[in-house]
Backbone bond lengths (Angstrom), bond angles and torsions (degrees), N, CA, C in turn:
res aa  C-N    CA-C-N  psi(-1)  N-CA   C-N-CA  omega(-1)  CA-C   N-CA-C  phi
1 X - - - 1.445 - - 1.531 112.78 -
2 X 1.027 115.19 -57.65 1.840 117.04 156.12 1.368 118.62 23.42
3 X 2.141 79.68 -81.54 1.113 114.06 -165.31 1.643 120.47 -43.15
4 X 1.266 90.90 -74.54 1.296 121.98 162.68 1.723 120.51 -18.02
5 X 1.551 94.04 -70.46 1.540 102.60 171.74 1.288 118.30 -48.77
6 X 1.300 133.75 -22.14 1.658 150.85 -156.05 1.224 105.77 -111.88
7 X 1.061 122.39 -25.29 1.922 128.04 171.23 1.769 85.49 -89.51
8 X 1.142 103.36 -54.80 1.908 87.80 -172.23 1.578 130.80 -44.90
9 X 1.452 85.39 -45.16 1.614 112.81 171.96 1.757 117.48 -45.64
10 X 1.410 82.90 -62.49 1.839 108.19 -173.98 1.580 107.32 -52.26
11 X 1.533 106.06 -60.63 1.274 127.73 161.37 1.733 114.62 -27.90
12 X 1.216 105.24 -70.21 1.727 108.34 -170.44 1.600 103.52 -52.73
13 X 1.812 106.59 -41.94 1.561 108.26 -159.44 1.391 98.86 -50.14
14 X 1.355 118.28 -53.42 1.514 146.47 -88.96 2.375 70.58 -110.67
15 X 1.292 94.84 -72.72 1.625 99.26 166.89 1.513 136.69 -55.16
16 X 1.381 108.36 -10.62 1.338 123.14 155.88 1.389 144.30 -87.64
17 X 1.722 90.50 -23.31 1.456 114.45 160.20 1.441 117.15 -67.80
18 X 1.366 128.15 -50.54 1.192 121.00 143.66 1.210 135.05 -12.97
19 X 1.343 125.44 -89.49 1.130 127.69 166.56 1.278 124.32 -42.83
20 X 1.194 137.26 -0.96 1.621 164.78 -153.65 1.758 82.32 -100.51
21 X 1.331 76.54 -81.22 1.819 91.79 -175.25 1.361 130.97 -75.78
22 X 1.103 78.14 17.24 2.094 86.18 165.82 1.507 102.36 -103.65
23 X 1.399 103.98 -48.56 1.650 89.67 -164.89 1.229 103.43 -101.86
24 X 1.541 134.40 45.94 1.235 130.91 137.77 1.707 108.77 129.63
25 X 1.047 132.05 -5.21 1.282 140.52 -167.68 1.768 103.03 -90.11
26 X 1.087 142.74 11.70 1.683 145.34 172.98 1.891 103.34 -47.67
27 X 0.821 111.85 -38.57 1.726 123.21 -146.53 1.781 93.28 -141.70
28 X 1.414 101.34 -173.24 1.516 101.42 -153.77 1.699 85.75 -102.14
29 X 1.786 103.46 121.51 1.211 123.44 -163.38 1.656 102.57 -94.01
30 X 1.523 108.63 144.64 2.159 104.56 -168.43 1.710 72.70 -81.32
31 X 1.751 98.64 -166.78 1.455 115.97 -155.14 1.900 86.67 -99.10
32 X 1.084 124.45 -11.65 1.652 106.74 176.01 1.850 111.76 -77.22
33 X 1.490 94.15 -39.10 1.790 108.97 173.25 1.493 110.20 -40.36
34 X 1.572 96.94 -57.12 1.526 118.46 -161.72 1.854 99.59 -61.77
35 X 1.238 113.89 -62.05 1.594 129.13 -175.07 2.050 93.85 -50.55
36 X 0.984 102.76 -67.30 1.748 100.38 -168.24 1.618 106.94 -50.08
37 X 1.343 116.87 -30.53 1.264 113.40 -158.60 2.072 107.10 -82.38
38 X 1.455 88.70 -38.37 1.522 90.42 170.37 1.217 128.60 -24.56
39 X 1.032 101.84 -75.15 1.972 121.49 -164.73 1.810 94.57 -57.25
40 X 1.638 120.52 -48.28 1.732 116.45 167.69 1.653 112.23 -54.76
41 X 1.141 126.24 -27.92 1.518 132.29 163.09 1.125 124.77 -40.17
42 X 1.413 100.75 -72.24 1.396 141.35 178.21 1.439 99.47 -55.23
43 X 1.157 133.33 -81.06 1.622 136.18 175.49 1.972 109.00 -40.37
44 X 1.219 90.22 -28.08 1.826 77.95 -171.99 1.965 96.01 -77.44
45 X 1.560 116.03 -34.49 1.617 99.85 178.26 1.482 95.51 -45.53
46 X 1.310 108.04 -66.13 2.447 104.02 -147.07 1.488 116.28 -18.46
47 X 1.442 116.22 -49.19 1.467 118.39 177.45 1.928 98.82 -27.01
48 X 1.445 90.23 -81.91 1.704 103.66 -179.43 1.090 121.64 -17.50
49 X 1.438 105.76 -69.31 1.251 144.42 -177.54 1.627 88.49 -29.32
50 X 1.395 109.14 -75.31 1.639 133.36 -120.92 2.214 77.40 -88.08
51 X 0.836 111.64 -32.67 1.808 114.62 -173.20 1.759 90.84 -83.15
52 X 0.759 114.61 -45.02 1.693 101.36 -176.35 1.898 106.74 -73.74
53 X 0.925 111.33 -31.62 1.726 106.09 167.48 1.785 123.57 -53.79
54 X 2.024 78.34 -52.29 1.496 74.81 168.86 1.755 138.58 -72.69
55 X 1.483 103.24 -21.98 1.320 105.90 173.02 1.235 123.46 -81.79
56 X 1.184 131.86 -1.84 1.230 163.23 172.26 1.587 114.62 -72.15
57 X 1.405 104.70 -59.53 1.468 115.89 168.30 1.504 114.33 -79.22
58 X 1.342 121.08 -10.65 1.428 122.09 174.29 1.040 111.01 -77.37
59 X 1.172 128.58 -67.69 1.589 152.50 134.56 1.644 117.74 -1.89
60 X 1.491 144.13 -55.09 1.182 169.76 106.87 1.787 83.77 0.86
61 X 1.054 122.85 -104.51 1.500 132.96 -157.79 1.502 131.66 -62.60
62 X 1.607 96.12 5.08 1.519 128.16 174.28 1.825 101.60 51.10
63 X 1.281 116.20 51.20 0.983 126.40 171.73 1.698 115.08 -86.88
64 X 1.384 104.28 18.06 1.565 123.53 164.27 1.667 104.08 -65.86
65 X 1.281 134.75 159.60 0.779 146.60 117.86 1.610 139.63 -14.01
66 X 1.025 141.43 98.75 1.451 137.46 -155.68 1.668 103.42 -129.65
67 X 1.214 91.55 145.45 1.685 115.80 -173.29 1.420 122.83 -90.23
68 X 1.240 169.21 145.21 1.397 159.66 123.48 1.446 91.16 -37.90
69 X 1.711 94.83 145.68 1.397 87.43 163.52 1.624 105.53 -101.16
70 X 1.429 105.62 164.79 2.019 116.08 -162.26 1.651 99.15 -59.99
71 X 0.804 92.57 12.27 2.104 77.34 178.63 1.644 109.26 -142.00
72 X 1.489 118.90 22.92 1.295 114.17 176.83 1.636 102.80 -88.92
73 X 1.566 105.72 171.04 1.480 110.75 179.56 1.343 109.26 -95.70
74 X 1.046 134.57 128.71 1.496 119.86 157.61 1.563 134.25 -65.52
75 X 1.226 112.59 -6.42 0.872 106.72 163.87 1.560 129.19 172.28
């Protein structure tokens, strides 16, 4: 699990930095840059956000896939 968490981590930075540097944050940004750019920040997590809720509730509601096990009767 670690692992995992640490690719997630890296991952989020790594895609947020991006978006950092798209809408103007590369170099040392004045305080109007900084204020506008937030809320585009902020909107680029929800995707994340919004996929980890759902797997969460999939996951939670055992909306996995489930097996018989090889020696039950059908019937």
């Amino acid at each position: 699990m670690p692992t995992i968490q640490r690719f997630g981590c890296a991952f989020g930075a790594a895609c947020i930095g991006i978006v950092g540097n798209a809408v103007g944050l590369e170099r040392m940004p004045t305080q109007a840059i900084a204020a506008s750019a937030a809320p585009l920040i902020f909107a680029a997590c929800l995707p994340f956000a919004l996929l980890a809720v759902v797997a969460a509730w999939r996951f939670v509601a055992g909306d996995a896939p489930s097996r018989a096990p090889s020696g039950a009767n059908s019937g």
